[in-house]
C-alpha positions in Angstrom: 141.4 168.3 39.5 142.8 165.1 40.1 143.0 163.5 43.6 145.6 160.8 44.5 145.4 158.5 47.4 148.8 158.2 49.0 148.3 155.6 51.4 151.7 154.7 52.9 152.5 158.6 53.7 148.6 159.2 54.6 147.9 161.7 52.3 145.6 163.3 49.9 147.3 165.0 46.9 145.2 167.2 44.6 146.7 168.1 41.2 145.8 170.0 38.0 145.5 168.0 34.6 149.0 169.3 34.0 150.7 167.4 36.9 151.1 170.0 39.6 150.3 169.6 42.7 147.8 172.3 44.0 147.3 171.4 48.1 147.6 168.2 50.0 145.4 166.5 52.5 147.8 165.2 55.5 146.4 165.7 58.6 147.5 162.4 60.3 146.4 160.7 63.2 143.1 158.0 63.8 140.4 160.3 64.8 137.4 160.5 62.1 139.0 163.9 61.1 142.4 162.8 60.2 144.3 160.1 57.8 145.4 157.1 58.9 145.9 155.2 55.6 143.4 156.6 53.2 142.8 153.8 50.9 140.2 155.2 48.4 138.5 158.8 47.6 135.7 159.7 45.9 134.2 163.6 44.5 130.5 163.9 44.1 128.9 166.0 42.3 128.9 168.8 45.1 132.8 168.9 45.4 132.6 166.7 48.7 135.3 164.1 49.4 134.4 161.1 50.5 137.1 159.2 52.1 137.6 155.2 53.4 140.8 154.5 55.1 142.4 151.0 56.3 141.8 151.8 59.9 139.7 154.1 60.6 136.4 152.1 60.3 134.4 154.9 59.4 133.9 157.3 56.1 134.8 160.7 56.0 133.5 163.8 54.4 135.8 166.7 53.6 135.3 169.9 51.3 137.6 169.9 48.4 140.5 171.9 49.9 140.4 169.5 52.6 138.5 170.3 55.4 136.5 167.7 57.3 133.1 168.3 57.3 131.9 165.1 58.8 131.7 160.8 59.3 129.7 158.4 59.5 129.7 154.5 60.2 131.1 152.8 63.2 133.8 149.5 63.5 132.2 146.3 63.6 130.2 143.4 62.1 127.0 144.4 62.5 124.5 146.1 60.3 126.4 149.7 59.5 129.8 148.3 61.3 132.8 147.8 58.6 136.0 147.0 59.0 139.1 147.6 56.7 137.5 149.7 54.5 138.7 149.7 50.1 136.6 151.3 48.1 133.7 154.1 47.8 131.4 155.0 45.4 128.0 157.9 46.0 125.4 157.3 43.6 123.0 160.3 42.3 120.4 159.4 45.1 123.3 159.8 48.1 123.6 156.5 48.7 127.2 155.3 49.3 128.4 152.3 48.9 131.8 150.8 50.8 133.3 147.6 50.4 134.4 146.4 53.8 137.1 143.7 53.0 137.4 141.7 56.4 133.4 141.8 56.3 133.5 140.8 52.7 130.5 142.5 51.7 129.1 145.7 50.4 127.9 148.2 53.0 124.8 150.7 51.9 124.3 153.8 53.5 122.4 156.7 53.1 
């Protein structure tokens, strides 16, 4: 499966490796559960879908059909606050690592 960010129609798309589109992630709106701009995605090894989005200030987890399953991280510039979230990566120990552009640093969590 391949999953596409559509940020300016705050969207997930999910397609097959021949180009069509399976289901969509579109739920919009700015609680921790919905999109409001999804700028990055990323699948683990589990099929979770961990997702950063420009103003949400949190990351979200959501199944792979698209269900939220849960977030975590607040809005701010303290330790665990982030703020304009860009890009996500989980490593094989669970720790995930957000770049936070207003911030400009690399948040850790676990």
């Amino acid at each position: 499966k391949i999953f596409v960010v559509d940020y300016m129609n705050n969207r997930i798309q999910v397609f097959n490796p021949e180009g069509q589109i399976l289901y969509q992630f579109n739920k919009q709106g700015r609680g921790m559960e919905n999109l409001s701009y999804p700028t990055n995605v990323f699948l683990d090894s589990d099929d979770f879908v961990y997702m950063v989005q420009h103003y949400a200030g949190c990351v979200s987890i959501f199944d792979s059909k698209g269900k939220f399953v849960k977030s975590f991280g607040k809005e701010g510039d303290k330790a665990g606050g982030v703020c304009e979230l860009r890009g996500i990566a989980v490593d094989r120990n669970g720790y995930v690592y957000v770049s936070d552009s207003i911030n400009n640093r690399i948040q850790v969590f676990k």
